[in-house]
BAKOL-634411 format. One record per residue (C-alpha): residue number from 1; residue in one letter; y, z, x. Coordinates in nm, 2 decimals, always signed. Each point is the difference from the previous one (the first is absolute). Example, Ala and Ser with C-alpha at 12.3 -4.5 7.8 and 13.67 -1.06 7.14 Angstrom:
<recs>
1 / A / -0.45 / +0.78 / +1.23
2 / S / +0.34 / -0.07 / +0.14
</recs>
This chain:
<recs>
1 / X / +9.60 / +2.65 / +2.10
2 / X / +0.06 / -0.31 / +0.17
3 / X / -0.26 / -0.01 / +0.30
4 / X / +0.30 / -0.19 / +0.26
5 / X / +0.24 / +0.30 / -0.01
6 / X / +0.00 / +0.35 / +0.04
7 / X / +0.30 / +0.12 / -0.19
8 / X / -0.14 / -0.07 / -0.31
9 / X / +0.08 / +0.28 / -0.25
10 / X / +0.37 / -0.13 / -0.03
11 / X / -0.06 / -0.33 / -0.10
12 / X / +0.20 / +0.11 / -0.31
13 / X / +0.12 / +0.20 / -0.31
14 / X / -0.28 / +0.27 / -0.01
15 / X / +0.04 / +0.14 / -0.33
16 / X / -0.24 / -0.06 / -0.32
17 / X / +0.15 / +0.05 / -0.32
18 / X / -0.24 / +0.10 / -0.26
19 / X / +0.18 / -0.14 / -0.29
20 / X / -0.01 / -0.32 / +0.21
21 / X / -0.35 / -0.27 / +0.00
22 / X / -0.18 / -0.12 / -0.31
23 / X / -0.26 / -0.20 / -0.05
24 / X / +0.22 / -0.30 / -0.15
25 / X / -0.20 / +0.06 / -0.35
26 / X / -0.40 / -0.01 / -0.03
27 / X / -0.03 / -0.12 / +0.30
28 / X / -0.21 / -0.27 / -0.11
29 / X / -0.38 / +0.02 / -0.19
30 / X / -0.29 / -0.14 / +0.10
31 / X / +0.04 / -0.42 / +0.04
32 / X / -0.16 / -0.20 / -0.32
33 / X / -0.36 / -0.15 / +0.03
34 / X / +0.07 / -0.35 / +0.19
35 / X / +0.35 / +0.16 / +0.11
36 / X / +0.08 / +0.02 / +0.33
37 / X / +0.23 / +0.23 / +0.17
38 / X / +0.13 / -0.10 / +0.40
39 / X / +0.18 / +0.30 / +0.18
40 / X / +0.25 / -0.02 / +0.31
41 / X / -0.10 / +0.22 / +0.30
42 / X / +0.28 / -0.03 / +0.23
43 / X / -0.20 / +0.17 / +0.34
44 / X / +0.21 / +0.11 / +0.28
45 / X / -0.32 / +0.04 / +0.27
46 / X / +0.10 / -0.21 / +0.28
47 / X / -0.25 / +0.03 / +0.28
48 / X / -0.28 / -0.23 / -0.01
49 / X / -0.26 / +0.26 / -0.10
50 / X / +0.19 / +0.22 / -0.25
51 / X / +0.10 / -0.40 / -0.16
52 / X / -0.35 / -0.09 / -0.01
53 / X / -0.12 / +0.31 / -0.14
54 / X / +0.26 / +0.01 / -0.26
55 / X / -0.10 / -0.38 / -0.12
56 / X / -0.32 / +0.15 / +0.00
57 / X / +0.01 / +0.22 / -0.25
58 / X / +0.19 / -0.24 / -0.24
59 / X / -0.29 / -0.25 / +0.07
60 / X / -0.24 / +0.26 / -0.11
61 / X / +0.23 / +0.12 / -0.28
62 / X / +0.04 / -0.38 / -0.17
63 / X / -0.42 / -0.02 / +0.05
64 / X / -0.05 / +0.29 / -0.26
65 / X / +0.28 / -0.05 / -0.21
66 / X / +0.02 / -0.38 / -0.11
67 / X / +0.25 / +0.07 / -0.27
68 / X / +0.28 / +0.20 / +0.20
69 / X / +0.06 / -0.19 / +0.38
70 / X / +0.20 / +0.12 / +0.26
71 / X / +0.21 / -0.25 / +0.22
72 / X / +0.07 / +0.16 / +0.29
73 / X / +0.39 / -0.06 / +0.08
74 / X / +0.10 / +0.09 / +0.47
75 / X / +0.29 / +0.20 / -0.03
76 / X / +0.17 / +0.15 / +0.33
77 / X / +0.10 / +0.36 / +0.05
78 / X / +0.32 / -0.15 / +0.17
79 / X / +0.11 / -0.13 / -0.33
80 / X / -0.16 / +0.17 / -0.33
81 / X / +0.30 / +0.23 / -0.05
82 / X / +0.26 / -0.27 / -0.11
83 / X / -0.25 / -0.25 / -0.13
84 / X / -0.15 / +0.26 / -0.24
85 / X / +0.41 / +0.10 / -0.10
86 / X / +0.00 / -0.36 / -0.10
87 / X / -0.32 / -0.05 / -0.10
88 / X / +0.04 / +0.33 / -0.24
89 / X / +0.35 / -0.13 / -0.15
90 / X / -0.16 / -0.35 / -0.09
91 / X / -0.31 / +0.12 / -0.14
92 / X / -0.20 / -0.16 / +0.28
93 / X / -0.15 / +0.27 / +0.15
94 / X / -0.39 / -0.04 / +0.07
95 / X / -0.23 / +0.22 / -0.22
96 / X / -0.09 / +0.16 / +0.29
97 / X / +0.22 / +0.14 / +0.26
98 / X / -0.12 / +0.07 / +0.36
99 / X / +0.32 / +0.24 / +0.18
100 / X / +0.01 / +0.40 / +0.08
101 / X / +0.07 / +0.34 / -0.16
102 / X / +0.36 / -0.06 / +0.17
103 / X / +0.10 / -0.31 / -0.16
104 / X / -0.15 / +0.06 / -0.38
105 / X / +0.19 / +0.30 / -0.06
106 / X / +0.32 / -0.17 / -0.02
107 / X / -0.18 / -0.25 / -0.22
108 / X / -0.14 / +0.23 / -0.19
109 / X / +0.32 / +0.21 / -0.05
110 / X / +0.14 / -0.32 / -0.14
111 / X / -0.31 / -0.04 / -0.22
112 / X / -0.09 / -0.35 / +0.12
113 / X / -0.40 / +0.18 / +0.06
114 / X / -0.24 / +0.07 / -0.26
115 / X / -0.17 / +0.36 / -0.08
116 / X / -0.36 / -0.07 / +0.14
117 / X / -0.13 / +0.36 / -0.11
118 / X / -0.13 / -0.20 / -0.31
119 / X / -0.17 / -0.24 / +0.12
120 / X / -0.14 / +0.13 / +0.38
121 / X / -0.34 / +0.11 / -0.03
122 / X / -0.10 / +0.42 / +0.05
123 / X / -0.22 / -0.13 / +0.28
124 / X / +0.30 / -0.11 / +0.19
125 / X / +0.23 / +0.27 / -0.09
126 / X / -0.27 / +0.25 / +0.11
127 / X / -0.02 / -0.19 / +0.32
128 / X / +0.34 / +0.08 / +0.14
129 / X / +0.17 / +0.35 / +0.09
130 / X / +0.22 / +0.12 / -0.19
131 / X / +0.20 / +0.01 / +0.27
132 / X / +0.03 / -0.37 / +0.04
133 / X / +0.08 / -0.09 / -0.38
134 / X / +0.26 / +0.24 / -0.01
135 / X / +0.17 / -0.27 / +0.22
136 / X / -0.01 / -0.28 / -0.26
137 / X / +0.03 / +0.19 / -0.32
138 / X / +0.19 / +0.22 / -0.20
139 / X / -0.06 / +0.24 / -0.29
140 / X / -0.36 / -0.14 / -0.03
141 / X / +0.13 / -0.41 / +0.02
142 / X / -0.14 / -0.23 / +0.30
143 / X / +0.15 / -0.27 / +0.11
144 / X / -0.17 / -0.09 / +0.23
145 / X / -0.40 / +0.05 / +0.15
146 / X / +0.04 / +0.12 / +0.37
147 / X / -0.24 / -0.18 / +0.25
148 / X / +0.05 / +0.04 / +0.35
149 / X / +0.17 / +0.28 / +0.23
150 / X / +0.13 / +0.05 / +0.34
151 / X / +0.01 / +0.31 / +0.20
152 / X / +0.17 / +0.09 / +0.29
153 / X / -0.28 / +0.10 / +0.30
154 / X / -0.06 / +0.08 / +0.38
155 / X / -0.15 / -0.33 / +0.20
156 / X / -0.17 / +0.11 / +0.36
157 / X / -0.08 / -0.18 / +0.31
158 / X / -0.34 / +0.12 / +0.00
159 / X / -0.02 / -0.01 / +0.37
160 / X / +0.32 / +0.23 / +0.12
161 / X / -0.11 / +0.27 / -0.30
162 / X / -0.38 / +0.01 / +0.14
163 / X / +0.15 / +0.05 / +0.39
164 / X / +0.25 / +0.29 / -0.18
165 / X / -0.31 / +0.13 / -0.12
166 / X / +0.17 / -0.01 / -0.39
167 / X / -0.23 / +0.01 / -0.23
168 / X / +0.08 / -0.28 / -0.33
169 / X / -0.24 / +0.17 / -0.24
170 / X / +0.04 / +0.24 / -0.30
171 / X / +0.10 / -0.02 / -0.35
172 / X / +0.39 / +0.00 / +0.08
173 / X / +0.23 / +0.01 / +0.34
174 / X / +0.28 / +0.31 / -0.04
175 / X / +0.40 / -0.09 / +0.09
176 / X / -0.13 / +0.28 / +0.27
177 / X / -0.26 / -0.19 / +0.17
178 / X / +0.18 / -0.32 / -0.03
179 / X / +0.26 / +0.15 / +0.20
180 / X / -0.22 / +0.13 / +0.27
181 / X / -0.19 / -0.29 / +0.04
182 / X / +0.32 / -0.21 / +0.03
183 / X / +0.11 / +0.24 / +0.34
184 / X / -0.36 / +0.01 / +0.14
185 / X / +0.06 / -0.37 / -0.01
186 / X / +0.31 / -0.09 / +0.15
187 / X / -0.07 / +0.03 / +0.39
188 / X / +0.05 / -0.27 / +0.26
189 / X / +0.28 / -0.15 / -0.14
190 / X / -0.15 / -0.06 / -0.30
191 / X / +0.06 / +0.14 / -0.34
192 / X / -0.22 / +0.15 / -0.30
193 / X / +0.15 / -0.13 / -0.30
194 / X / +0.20 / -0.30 / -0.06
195 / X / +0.11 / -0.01 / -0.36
196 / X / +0.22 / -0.33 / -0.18
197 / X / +0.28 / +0.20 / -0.15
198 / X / +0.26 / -0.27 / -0.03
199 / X / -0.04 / +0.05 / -0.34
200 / X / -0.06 / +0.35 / -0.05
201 / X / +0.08 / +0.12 / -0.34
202 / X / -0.33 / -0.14 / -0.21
203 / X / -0.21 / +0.18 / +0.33
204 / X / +0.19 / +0.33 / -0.05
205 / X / -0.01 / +0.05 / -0.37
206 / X / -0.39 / -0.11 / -0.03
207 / X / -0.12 / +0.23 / +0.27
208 / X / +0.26 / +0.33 / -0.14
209 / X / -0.22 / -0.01 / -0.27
210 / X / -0.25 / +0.15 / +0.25
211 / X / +0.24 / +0.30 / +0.00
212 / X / +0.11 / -0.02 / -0.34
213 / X / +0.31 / -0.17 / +0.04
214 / X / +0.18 / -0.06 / -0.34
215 / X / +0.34 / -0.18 / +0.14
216 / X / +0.08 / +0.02 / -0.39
217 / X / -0.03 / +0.17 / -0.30
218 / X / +0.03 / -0.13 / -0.34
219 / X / +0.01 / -0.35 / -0.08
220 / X / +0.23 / -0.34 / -0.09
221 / X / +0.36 / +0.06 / +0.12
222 / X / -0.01 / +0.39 / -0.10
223 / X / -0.23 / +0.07 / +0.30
224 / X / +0.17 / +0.19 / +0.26
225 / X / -0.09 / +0.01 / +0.39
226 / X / -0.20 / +0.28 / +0.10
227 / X / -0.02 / -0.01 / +0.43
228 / X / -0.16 / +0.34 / +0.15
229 / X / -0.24 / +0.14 / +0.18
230 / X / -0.32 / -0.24 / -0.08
231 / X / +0.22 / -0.32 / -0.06
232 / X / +0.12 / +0.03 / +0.38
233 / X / -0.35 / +0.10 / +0.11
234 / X / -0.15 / -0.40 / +0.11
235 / X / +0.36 / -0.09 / +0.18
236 / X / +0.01 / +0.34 / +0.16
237 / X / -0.38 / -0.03 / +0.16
238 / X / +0.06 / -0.39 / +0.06
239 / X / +0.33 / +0.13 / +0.16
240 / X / -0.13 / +0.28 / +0.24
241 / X / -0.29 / -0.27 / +0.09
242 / X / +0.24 / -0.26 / +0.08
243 / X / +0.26 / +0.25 / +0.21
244 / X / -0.18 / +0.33 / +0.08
245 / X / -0.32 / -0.10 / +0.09
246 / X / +0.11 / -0.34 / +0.10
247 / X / -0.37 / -0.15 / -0.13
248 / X / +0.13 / -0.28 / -0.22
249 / X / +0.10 / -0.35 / +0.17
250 / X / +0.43 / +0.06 / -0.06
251 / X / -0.03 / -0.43 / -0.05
252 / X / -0.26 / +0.04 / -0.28
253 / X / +0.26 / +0.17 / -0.20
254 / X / +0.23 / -0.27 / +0.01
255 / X / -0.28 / -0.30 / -0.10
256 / X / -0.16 / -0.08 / -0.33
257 / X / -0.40 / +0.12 / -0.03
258 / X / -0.14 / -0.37 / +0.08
259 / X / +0.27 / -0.01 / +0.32
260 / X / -0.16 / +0.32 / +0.13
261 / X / -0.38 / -0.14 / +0.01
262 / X / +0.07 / -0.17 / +0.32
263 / X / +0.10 / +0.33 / +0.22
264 / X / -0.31 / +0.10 / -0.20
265 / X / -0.24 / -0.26 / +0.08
266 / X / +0.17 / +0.01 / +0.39
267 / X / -0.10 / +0.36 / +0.01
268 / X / +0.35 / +0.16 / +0.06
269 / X / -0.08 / +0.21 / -0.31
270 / X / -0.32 / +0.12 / -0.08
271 / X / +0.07 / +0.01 / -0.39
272 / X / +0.20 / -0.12 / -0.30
273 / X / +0.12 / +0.09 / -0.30
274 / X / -0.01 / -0.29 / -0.26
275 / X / -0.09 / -0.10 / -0.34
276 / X / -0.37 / -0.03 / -0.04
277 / X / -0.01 / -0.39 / -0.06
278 / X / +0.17 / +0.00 / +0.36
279 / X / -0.44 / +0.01 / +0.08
280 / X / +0.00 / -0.38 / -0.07
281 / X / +0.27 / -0.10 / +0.24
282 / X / -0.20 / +0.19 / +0.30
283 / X / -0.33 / -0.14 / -0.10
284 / X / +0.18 / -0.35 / +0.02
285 / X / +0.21 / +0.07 / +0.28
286 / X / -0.14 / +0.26 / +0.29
287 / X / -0.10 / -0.19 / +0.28
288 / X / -0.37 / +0.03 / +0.11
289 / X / -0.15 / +0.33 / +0.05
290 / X / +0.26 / +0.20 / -0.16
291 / X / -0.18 / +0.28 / -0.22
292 / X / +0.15 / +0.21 / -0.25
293 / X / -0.03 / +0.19 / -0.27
294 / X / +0.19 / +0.18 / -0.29
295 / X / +0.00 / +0.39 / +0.01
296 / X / -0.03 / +0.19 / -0.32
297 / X / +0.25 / +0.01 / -0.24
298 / X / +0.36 / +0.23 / +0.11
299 / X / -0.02 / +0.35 / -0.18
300 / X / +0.29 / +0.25 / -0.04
301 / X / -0.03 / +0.25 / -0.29
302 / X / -0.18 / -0.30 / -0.15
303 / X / -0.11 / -0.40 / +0.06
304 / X / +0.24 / -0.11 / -0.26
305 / X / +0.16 / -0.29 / +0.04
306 / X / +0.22 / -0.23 / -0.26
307 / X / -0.17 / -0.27 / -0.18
308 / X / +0.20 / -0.34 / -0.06
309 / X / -0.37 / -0.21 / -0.17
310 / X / +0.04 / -0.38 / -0.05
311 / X / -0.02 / -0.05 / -0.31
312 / X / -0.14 / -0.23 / -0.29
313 / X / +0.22 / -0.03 / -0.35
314 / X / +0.11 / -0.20 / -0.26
315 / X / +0.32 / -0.10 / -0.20
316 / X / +0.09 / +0.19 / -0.33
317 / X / +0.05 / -0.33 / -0.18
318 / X / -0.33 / -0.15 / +0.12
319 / X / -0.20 / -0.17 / -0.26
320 / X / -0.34 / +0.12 / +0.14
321 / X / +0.03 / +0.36 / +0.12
322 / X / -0.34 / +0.14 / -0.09
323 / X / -0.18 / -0.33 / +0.23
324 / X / +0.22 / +0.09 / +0.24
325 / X / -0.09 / +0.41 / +0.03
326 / X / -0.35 / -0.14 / -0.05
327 / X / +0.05 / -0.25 / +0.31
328 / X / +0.15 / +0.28 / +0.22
329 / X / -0.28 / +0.26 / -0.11
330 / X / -0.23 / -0.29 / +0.11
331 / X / +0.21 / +0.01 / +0.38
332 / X / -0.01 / +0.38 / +0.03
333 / X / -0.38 / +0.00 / +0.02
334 / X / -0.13 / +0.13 / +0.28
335 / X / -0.16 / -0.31 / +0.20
336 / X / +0.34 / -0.18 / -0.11
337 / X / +0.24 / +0.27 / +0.13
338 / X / -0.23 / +0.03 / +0.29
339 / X / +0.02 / -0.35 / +0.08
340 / X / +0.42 / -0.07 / +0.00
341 / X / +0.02 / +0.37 / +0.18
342 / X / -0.25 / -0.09 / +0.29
343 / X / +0.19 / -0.36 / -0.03
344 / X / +0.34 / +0.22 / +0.05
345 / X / -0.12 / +0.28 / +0.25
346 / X / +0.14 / +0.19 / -0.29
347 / X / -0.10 / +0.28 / -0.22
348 / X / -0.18 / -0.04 / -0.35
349 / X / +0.17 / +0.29 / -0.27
350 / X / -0.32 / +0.07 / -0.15
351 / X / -0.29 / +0.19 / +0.22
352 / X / -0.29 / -0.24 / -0.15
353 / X / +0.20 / -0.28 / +0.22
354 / X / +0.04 / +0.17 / +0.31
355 / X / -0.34 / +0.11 / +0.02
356 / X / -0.07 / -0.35 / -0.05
357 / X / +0.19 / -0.12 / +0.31
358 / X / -0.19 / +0.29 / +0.21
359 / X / -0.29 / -0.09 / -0.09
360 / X / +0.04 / -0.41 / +0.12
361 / X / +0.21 / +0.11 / +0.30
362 / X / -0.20 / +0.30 / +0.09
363 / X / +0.31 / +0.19 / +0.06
364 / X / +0.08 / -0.17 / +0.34
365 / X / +0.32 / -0.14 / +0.11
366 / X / +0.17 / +0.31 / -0.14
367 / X / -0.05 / -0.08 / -0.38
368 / X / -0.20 / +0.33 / -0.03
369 / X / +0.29 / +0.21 / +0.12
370 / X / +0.27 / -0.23 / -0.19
371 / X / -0.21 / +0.01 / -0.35
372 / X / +0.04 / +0.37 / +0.04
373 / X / +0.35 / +0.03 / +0.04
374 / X / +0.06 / -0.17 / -0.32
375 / X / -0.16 / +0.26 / -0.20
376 / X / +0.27 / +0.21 / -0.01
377 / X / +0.27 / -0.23 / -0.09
378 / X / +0.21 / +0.09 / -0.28
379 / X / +0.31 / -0.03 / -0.16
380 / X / +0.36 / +0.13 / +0.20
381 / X / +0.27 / +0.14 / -0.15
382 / X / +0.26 / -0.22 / +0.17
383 / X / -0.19 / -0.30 / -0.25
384 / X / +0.18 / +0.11 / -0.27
385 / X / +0.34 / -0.01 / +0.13
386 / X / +0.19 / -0.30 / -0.10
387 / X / +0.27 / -0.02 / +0.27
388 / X / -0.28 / +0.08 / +0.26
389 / X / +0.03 / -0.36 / +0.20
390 / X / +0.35 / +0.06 / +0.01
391 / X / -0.02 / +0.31 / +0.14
392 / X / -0.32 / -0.14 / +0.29
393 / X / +0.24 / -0.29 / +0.13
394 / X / +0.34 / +0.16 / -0.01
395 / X / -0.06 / +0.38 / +0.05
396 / X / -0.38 / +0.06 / +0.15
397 / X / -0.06 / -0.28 / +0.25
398 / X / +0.29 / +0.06 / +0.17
399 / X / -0.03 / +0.37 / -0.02
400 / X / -0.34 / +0.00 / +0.13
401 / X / +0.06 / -0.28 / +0.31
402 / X / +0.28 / +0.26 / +0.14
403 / X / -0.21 / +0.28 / -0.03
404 / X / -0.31 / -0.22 / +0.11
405 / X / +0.24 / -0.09 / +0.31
406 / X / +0.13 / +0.32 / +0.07
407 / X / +0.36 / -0.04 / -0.11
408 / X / -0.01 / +0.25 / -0.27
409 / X / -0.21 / +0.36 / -0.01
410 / X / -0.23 / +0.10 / -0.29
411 / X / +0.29 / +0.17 / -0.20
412 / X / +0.21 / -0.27 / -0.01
413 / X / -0.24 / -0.22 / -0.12
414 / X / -0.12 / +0.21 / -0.26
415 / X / +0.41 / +0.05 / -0.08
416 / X / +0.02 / -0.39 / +0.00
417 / X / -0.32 / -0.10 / -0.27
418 / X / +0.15 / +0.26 / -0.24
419 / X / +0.37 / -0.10 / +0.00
420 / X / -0.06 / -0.36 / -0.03
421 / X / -0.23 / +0.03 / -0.25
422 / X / +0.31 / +0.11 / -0.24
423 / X / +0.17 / -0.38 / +0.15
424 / X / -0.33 / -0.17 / -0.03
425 / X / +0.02 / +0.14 / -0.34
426 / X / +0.36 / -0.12 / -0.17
</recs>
């Protein structure tokens, strides 16, 4: 889950084979007395906070643990797909690998990752739903410890809801209400929702899962496109807000989620729909006396939501496997994981973590409503489809952005992600 962009779930082949992973032999015993081991931690935390916090915990690692170091190595989001390709075919990859759920399958359907069910503590694999390892293992083998998550959630200007007379409170906000309080909104020129949908595909299948939305069922190139009632549900209600009840901002719908925060900020809509990290960029960019908040977490049939973690492995053929699990069970403590996730505006996987981040922040600045949504994140069907980002750029996005624009009606949409899944497919 790389914190810059939105469409995340893509980023690549989303299949794990179980037959695929190792642990590249005993994964390496304790280090002789006098020995001393020195592991590569390539981080990809670039803001200043999340960096320092990171560097943090390898400082406090290398303190208690004299005989195994850590060096901690920057990486880049922008560029850790094709440097670990040729880091994995020369044997250079670092021992351990900062990236996301979306990336490592392919790696780990290739078997450049090692099985970490051997060597990750029970503390930490009690710490994180179920849910959330199903998206970086298979048939009982990790491959990678999840860490942070984003959700997709409703920001507020704090001001126009309180002169509606909306009330922001309550354990979750219905598809319903959302609706309602988008028309109630738009008066005086000025509109209810705005909502970045430039990119709309990642937006649409997280949030179906609210209605169950499958897209697919089965898995790997067997899976076949399943488009009905609940898969059509989000662009159907985003639809009828956007040209029914004319309560969404028709430009939003064109722009990318940061492009919409000015209209936001300007007060030409009074919210947004974004990823939950999206709370950084208006604490660092609203001009004075803006006030807003984040409303409880979108509920259909459910609060699900997909979950795409970043994630912390390590190579198959690494010499030092087992100080490497014990290195990443040392970063998915709680005040660790508390620390890059506040660092991040992001999500911690286990619940230890996230009551952590409450606790310092007190819940303001939406973090008590954005901890919550993460709870229900899980694993999505469409995750283990292997011609999946195939099927996003070619057949969905485009799909959608008609529909979206009102050039195509709900049938022919649903006609259009089901027949181009077969092309998508060949």
């Amino acid at each position: 889950m790389r914190k810059p962009l939105i469409a995340l779930i893509a980023a690549s082949s989303l299949v794990l084979l179980a037959a695929c992973g190792g642990s590249g032999g005993d994964g390496g015993g304790d280090p002789a007395p006098g020995e001393k081991i020195t592991l590569k931690f390539q981080s990809l935390a670039f803001q200043k906070t999340t960096v320092a916090a990171s560097k943090k915990i390898v400082a406090d690692w290398n303190a208690a643990h004299p005989d195994v170091q850590v060096e901690y190595v920057q990486g880049s989001w922008d560029s850790v797909h094709d440097q670990l390709v040729t880091q994995f075919q020369g044997g250079t990859a670092p021992d351990i690998i900062h990236d996301e759920s979306a990336d490592i399958t392919g790696f780990a359907q290739q078997g450049y990752l090692a099985d970490l069910s051997p060597y990750l503590s029970q503390a930490t694999k009690d710490s994180v739903p179920q849910g959330v390892w199903d998206s970086v293992s298979s048939d009982g083998k990790i491959f990678g410890a999840p860490t942070l998550l984003q959700s997709y959630v409703v920001f507020g200007n704090s001001a126009l809801l309180k002169q509606a007379g909306i009330a922001t409170t309550g354990e979750s906000l219905s598809w319903d209400d959302l609706r309602a309080n988008a028309k109630k909104l738009t008066t005086g020129g000025k509109y209810g929702l705005g909502w970045g949908l430039k990119s709309p595909t990642a937006t649409v299948l997280n949030l179906g899962m609210n209605f169950d939305a499958a897209f697919f069922e089965g898995s790997g190139r067997d899976a076949k496109a399943k488009i009905g009632e609940p898969e059509l549900e989000v662009p159907k209600r985003i639809h009828e807000m956007a040209h029914t009840d004319k309560s969404i901002e028709p430009t939003s719908l064109t722009q990318s989620g940061s492009d919409a925060l000015p209209g936001f900020f300007a007060g030409k809509y009074a919210m947004v729909v974004a990823g939950n990290y999206t709370a950084q960029q208006i604490v660092e960019q609203a001009p004075k006396g803006f006030t807003w908040e984040v409303l409880p977490p979108l509920k259909g049939t459910s609060e699900k939501q997909a979950a795409n973690p970043q994630t912390l492995s390590v190579p198959a053929e690494g010499k030092h496997v087992k100080q490497a699990a014990e290195f990443i069970d040392f970063f998915m403590q709680a005040e660790n994981l508390a620390a890059v996730g506040q660092g991040d505006w992001l999500i911690p996987t286990t619940k230890a973590a996230r009551d952590a981040i409450e606790q310092a922040t007190g819940g303001k600045q939406g973090w008590k409503q954005m901890l919550a949504s993460g709870e229900e994140l899980t694993k999505a069907p469409f995750q283990s489809v292997d011609n999946y980002p195939k099927w996003k750029d070619q057949v969905a996005t485009p799909a959608l952005q008609e529909f979206l624009a009102n050039k195509i009606d709900l049938a022919e949409l649903g006609k259009k992600l089901n027949d181009g899944w077969e092309q998508a497919n060949s």
